[in-house]
PATIRO-216570 format. One record per atom (N, C-alpha, C): x, y negated, z negated; residue number from 1; atom name; residue in one letter. Coordinates in pm, whole numbers. Layout:
// residues N
xx|yy|zz|seq|atom|type
X|Y|Z|NUM|CA|A
...
This chain:
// residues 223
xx|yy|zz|seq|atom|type
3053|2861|-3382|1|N|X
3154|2911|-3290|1|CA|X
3286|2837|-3307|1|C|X
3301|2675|-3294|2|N|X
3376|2613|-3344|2|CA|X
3464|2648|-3464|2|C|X
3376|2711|-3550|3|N|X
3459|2712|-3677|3|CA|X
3480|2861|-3675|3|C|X
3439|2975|-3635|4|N|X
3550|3096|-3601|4|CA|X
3666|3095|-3543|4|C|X
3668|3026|-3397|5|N|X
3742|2997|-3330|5|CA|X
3883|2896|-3387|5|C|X
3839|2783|-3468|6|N|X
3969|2732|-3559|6|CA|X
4032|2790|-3673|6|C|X
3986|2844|-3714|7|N|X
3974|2957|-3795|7|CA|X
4104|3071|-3793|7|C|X
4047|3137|-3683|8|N|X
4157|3229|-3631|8|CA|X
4266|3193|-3516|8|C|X
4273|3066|-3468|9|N|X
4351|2985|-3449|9|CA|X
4486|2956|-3553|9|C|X
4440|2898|-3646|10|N|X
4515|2883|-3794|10|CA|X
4565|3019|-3814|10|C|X
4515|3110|-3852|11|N|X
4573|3193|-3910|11|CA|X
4672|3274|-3823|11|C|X
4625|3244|-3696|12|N|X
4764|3291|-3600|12|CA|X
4861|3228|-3613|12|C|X
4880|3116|-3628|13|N|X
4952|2992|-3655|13|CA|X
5042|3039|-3801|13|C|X
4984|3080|-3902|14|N|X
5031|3074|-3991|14|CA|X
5117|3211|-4040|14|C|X
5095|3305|-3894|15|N|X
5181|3406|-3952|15|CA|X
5299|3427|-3820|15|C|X
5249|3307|-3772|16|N|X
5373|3329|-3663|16|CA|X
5521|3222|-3634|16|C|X
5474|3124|-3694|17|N|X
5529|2969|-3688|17|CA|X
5640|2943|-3827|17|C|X
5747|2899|-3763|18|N|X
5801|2872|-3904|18|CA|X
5872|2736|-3924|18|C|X
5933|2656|-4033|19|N|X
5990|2571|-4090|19|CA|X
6035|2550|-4204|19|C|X
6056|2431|-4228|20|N|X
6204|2398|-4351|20|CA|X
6127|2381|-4496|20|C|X
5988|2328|-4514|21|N|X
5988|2257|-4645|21|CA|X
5791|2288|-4666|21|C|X
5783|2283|-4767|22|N|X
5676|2305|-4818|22|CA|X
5615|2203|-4932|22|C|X
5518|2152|-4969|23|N|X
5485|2007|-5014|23|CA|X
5322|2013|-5077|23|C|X
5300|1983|-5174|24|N|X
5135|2008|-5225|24|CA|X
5068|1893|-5135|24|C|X
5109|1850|-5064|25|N|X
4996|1714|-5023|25|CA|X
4924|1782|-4910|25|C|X
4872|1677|-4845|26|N|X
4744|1681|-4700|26|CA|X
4828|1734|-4624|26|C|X
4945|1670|-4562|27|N|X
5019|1699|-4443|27|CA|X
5163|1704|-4511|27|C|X
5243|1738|-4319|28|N|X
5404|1790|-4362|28|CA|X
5446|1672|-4315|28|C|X
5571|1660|-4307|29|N|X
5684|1589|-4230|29|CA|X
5631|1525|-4099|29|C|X
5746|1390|-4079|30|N|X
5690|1385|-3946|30|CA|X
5697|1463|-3843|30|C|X
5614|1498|-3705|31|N|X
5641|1581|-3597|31|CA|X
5621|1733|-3660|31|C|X
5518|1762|-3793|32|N|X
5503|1897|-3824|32|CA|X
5346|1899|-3797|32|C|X
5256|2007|-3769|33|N|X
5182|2085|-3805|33|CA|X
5123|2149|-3951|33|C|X
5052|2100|-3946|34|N|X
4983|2160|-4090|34|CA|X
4888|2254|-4109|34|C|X
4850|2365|-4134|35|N|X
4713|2434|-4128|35|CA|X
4704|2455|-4283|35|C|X
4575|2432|-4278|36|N|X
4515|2452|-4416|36|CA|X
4381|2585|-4461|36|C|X
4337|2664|-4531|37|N|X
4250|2693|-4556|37|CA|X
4163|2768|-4665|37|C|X
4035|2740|-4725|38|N|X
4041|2726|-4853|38|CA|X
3898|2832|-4831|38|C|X
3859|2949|-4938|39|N|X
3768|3003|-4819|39|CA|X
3704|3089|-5025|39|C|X
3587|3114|-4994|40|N|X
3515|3183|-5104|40|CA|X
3356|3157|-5011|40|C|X
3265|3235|-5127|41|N|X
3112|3306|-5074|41|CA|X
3020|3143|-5049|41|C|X
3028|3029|-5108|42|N|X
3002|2913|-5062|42|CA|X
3083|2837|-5005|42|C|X
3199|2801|-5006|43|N|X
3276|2695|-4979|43|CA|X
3405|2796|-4850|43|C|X
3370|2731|-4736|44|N|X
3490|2754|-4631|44|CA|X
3570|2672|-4600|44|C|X
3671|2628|-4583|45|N|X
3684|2510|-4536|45|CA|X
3833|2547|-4471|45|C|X
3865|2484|-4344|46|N|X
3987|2507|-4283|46|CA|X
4004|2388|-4183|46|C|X
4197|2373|-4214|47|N|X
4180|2197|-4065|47|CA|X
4301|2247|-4040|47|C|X
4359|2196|-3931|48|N|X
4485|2165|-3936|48|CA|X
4536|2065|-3847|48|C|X
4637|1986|-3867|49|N|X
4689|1864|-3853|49|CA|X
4794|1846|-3828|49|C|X
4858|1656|-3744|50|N|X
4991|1664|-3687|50|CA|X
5023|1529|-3722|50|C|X
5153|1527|-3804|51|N|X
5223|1416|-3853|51|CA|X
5248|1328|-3782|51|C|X
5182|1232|-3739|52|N|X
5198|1153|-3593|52|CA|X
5310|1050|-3643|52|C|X
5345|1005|-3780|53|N|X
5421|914|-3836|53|CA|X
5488|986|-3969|53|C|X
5578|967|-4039|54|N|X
5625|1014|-4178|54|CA|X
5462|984|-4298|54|C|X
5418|873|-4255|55|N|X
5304|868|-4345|55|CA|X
5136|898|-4280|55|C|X
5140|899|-4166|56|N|X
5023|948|-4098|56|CA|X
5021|1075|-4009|56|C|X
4901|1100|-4033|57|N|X
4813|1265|-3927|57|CA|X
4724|1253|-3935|57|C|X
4701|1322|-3775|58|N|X
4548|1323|-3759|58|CA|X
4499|1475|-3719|58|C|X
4369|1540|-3753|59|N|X
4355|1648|-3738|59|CA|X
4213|1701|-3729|59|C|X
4144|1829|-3741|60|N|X
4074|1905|-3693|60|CA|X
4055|1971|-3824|60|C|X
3909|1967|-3873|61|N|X
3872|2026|-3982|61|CA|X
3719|2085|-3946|61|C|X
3687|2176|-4025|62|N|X
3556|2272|-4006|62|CA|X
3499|2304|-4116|62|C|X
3388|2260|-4216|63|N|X
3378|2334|-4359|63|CA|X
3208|2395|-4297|63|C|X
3234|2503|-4437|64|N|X
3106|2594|-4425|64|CA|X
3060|2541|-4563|64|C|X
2957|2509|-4619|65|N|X
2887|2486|-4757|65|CA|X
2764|2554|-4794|65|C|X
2751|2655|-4888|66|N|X
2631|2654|-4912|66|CA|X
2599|2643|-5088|66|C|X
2438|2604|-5079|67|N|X
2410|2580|-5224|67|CA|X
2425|2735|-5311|67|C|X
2469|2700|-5445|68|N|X
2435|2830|-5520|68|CA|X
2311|2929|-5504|68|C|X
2231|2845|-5481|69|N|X
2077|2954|-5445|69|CA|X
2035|2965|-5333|69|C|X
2166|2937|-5246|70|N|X
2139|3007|-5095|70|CA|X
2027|2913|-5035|70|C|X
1969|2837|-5050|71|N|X
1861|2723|-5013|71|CA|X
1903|2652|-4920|71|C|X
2028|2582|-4912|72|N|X
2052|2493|-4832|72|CA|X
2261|2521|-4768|72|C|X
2243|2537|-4614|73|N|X
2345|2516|-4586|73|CA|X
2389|2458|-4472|73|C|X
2524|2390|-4492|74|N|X
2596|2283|-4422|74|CA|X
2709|2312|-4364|74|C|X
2717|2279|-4232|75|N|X
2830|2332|-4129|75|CA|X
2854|2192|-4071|75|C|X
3008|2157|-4073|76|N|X
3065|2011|-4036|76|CA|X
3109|2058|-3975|76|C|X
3196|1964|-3855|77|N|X
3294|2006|-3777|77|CA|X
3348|1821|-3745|77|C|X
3463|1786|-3827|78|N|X
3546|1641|-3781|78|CA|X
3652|1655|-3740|78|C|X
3697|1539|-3738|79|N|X
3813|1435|-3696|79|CA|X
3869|1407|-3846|79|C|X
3964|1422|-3897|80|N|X
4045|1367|-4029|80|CA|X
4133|1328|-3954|80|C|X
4142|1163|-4051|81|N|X
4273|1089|-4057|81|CA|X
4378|1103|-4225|81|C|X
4465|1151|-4201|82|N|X
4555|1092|-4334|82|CA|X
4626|994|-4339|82|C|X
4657|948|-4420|83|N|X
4748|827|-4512|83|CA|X
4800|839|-4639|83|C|X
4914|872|-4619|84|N|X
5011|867|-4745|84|CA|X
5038|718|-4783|84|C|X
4968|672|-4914|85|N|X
4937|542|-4919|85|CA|X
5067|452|-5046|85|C|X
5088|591|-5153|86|N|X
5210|555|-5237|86|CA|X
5255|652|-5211|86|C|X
5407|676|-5234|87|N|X
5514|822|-5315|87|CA|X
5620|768|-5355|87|C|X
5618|832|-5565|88|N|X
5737|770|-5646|88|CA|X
5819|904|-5634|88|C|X
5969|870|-5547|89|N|X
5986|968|-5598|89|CA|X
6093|983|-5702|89|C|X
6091|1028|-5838|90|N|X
6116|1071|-5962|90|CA|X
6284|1143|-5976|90|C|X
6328|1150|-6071|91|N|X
6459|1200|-6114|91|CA|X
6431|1389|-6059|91|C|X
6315|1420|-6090|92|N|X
6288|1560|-6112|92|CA|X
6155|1591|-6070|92|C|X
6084|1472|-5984|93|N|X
5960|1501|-5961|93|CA|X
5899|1398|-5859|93|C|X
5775|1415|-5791|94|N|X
5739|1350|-5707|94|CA|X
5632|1338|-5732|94|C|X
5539|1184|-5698|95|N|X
5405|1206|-5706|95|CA|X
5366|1090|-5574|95|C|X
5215|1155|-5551|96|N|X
5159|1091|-5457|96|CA|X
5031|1041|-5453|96|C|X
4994|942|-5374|97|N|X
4849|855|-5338|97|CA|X
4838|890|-5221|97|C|X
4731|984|-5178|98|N|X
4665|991|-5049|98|CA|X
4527|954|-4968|98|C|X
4520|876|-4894|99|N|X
4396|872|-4817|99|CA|X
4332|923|-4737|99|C|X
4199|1031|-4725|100|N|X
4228|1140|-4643|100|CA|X
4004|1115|-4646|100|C|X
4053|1097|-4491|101|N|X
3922|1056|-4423|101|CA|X
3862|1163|-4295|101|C|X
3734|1146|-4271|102|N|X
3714|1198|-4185|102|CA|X
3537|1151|-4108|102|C|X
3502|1226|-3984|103|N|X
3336|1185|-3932|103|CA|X
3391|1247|-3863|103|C|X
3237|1354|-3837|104|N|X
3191|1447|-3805|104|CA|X
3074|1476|-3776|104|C|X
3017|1589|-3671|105|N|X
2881|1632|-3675|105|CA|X
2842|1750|-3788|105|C|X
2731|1694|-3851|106|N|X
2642|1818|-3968|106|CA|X
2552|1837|-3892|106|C|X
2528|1980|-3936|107|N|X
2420|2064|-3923|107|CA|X
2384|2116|-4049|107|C|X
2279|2117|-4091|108|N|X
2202|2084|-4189|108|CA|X
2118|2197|-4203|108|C|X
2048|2297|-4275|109|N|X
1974|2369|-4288|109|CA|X
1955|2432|-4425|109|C|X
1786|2408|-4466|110|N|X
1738|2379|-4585|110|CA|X
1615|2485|-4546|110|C|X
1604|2536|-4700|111|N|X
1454|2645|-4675|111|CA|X
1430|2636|-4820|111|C|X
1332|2648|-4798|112|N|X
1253|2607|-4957|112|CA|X
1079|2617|-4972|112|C|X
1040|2688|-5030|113|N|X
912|2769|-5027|113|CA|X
870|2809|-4898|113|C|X
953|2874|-4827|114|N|X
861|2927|-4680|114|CA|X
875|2782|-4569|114|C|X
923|2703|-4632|115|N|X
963|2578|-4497|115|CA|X
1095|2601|-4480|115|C|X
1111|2583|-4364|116|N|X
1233|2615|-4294|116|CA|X
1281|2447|-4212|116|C|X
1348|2381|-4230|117|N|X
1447|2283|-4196|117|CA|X
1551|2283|-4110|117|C|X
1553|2210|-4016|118|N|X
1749|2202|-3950|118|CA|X
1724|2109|-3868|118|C|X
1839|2020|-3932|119|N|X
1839|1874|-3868|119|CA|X
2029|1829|-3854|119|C|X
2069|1737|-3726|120|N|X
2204|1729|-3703|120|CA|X
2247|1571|-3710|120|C|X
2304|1568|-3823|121|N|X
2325|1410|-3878|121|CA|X
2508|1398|-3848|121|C|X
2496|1287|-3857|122|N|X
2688|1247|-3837|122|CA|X
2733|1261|-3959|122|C|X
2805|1282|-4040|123|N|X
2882|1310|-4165|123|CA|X
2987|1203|-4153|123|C|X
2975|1089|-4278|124|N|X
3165|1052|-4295|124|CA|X
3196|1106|-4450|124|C|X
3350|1128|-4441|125|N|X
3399|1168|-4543|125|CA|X
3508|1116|-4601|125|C|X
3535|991|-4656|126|N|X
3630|906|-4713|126|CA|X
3698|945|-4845|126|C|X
3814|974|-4886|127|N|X
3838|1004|-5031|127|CA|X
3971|961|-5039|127|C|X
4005|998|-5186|128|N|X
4135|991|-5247|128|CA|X
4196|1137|-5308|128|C|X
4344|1120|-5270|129|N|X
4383|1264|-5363|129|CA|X
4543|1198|-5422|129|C|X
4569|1245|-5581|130|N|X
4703|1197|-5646|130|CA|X
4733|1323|-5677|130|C|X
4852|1359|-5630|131|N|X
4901|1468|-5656|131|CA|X
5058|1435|-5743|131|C|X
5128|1553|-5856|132|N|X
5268|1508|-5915|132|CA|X
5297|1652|-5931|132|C|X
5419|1638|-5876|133|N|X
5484|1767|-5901|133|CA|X
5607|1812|-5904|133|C|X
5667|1901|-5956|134|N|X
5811|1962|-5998|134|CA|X
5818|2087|-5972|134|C|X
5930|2107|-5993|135|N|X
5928|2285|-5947|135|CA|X
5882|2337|-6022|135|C|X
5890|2290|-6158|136|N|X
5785|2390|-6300|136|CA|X
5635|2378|-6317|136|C|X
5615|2202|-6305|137|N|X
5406|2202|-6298|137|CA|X
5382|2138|-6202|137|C|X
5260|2133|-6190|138|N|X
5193|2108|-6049|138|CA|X
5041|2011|-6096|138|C|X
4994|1884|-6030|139|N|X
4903|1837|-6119|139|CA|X
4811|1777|-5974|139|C|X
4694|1816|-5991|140|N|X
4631|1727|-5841|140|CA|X
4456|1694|-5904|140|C|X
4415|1554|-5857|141|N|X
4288|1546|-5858|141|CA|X
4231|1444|-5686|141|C|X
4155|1474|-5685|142|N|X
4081|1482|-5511|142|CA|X
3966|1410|-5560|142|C|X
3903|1319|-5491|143|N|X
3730|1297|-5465|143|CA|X
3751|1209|-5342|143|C|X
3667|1335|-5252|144|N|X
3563|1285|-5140|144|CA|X
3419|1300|-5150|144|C|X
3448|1159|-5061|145|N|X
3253|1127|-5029|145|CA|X
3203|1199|-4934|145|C|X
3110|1299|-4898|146|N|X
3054|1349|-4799|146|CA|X
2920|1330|-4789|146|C|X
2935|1194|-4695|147|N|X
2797|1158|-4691|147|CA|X
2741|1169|-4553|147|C|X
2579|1189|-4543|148|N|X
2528|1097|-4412|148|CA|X
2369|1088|-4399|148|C|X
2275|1022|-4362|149|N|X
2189|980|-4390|149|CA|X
2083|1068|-4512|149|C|X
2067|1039|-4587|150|N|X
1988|1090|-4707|150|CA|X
2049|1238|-4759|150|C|X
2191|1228|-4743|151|N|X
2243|1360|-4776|151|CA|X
2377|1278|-4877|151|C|X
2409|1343|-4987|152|N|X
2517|1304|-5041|152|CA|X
2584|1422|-5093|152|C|X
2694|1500|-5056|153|N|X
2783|1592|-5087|153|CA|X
2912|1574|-5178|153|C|X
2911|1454|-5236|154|N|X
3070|1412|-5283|154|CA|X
3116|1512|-5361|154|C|X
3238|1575|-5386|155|N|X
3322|1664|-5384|155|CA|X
3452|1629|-5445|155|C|X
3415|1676|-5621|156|N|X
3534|1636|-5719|156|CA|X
3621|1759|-5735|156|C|X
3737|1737|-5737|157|N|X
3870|1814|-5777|157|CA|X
3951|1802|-5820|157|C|X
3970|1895|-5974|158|N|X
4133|1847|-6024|158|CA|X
4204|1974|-6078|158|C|X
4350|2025|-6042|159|N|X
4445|2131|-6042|159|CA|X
4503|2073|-6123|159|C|X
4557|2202|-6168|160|N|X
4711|2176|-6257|160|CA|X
4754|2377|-6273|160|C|X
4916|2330|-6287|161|N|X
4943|2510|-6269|161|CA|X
5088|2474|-6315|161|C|X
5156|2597|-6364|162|N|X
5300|2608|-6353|162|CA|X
5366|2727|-6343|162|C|X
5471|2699|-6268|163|N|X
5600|2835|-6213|163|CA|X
5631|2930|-6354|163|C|X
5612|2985|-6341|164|N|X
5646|3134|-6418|164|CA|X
5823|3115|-6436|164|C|X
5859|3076|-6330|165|N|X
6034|3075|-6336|165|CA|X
6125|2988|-6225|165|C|X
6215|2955|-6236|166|N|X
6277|2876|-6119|166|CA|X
6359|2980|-6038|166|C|X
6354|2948|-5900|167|N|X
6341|3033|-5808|167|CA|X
6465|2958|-5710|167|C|X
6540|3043|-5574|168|N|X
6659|2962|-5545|168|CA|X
6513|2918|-5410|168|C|X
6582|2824|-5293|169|N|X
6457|2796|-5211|169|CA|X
6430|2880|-5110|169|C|X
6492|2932|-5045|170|N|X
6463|3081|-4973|170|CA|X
6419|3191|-5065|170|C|X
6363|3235|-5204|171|N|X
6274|3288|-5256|171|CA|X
6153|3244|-5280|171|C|X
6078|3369|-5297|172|N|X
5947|3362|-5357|172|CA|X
5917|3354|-5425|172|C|X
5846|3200|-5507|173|N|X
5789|3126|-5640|173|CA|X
5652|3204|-5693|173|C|X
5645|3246|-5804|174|N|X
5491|3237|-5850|174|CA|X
5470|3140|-5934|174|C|X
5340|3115|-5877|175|N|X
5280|3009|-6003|175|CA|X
5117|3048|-6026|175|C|X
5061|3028|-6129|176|N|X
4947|3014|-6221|176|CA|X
4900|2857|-6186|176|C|X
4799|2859|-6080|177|N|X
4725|2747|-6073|177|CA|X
4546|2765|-6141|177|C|X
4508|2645|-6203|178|N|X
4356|2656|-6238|178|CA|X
4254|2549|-6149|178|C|X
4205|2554|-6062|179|N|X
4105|2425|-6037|179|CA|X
3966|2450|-6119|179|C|X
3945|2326|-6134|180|N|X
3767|2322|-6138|180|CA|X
3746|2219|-6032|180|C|X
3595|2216|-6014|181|N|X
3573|2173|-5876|181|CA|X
3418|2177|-5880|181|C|X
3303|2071|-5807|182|N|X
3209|2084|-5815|182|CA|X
3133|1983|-5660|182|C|X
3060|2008|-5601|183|N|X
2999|1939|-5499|183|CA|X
2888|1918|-5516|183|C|X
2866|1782|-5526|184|N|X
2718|1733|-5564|184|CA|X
2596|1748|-5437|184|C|X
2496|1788|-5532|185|N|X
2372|1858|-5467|185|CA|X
2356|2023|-5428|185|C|X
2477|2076|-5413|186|N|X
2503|2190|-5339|186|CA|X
2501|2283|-5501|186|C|X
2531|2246|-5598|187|N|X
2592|2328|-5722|187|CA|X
2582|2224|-5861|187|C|X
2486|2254|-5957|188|N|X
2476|2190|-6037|188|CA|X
2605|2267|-6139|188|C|X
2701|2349|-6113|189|N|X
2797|2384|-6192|189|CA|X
2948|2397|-6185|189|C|X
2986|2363|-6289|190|N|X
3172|2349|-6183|190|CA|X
3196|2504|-6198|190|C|X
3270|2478|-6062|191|N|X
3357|2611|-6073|191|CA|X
3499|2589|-6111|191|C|X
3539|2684|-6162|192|N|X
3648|2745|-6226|192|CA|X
3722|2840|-6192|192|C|X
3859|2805|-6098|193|N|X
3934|2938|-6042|193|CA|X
4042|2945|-6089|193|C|X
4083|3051|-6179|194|N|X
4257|3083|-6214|194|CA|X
4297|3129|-6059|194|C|X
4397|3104|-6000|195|N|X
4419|3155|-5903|195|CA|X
4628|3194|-5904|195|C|X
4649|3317|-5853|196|N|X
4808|3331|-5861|196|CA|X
4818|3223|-5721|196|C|X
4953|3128|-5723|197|N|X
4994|3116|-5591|197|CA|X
5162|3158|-5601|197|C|X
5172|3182|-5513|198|N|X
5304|3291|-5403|198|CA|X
5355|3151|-5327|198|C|X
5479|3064|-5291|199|N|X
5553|2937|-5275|199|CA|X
5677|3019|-5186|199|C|X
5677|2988|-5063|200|N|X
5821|3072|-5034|200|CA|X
5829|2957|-4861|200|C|X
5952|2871|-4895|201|N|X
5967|2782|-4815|201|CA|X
5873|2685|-4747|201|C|X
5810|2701|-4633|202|N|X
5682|2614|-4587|202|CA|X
5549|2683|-4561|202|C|X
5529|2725|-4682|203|N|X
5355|2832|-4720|203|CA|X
5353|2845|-4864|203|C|X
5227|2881|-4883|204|N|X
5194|2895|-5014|204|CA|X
5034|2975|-4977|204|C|X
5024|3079|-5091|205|N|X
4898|3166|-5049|205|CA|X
4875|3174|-5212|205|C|X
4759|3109|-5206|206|N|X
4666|3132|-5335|206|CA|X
4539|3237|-5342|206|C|X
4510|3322|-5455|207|N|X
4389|3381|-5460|207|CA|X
4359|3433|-5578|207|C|X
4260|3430|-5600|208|N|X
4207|3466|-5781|208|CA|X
4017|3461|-5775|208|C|X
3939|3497|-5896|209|N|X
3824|3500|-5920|209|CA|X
3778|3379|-5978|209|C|X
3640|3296|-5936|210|N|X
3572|3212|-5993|210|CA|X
3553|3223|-6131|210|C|X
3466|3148|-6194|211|N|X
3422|3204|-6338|211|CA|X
3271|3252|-6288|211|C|X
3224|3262|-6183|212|N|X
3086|3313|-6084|212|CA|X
3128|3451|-6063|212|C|X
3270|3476|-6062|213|N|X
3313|3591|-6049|213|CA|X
3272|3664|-5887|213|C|X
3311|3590|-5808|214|N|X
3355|3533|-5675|214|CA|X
3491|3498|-5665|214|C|X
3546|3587|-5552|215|N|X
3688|3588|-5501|215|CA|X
3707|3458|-5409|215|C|X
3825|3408|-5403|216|N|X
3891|3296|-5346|216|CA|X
3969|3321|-5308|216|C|X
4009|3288|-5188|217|N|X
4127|3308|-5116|217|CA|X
4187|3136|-5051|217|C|X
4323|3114|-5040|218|N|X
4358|2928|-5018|218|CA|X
4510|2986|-4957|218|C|X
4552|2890|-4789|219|N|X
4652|2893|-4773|219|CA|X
4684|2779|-4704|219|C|X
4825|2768|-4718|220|N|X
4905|2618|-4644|220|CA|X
5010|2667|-4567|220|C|X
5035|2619|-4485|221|N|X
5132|2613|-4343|221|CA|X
5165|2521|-4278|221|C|X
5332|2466|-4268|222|N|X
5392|2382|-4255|222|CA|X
5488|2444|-4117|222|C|X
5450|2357|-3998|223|N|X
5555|2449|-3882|223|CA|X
5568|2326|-3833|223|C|X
């Protein structure tokens, strides 16, 4: 319920709310709002968050997980903290060190030969994300730990993409982003998404096919 309810929260948020600047990291500016959400046939995931400092936010996240063979699935619901921990910023480019944490309640549910499972463990989720970017490429790698008692989910990610063309900043950017991406235990295989993203002031809407050949849909919102 939780996670319908934030869900369509966000997305009201994101077609109604507006602002100045748009940014590949965790969070916006200080005193902004962030909604995030990243959504395909296993992996849901949506938060959104408030710049309590130029380098800190704290926020509200919800992921849906399930294994490739439908066996086992995982519904979180935390608390994330961020920390913008470095940013160089460059003649023509910016890059960043982020710390992006969280604990939460899991719910847990596993079936496997006719046994049926569901058990509600605390989840923490500690990671790192370095992101560098220009108006032409775009470069990001992520690993969080998603752990909690005899469960280990850690969750590797690394992007890279570039603009088709330079754009004035009140237009609409396309870019060609690729992730691969893989969550341990849940998927013994990385996935692979070409995805178009669409850049037009403080949003960005990504969507494209897995190499599972599974649709993805990913958006950001800065108000």
């Amino acid at each position: 319920m939780f996670f319908k309810v934030l869900t369509r929260l966000w997305l009201t948020a994101a077609a109604l709310m507006t602002s100045q600047y748009v940014i590949a990291g965790p969070m916006g500016f200080n005193d902004s709002y962030m909604a995030m959400g990243d959504f395909n046939n296993h992996w849901r995931e949506s938060f959104i968050n408030y710049a309590i400092t130029p380098r800190d936010a704290l926020g509200v996240g919800a992921t849906y997980m399930r294994a490739d063979d439908k066996t086992k699935t995982r519904t979180l619901e935390e608390v994330i903290y961020t920390r913008l921990l470095q940013r160089w910023n460059l003649p023509h480019a910016q890059a960043n060190v982020w710390f992006i944490g969280g604990v939460g309640a899991l719910q847990a549910e596993d079936k496997q030969e006719g046994v049926h499972h569901d058990v509600s463990k605390v989840m923490i989720t500690p990671g790192i994300q370095f992101d560098y970017e220009t108006t032409r490429v775009y470069f990001a790698a992520t690993h969080r730990f998603y752990r909690a008692s005899d469960i280990n989910h850690d969750f590797t990610s690394a992007r890279a993409g570039f603009s088709f063309y330079e754009t004035d900043y009140d237009k609409t950017q396309p870019w060609l982003i690729v992730e691969a991406r893989n969550m341990n235990g849940l998927s013994d295989k990385v996935e692979v998404t070409p995805m178009l993203r669409l850049i037009n002031k403080n949003f960005f809407v990504e969507a494209g096919v897995n190499n599972a050949r599974e649709p993805r849909f990913n958006f950001m919102y800065i108000f």
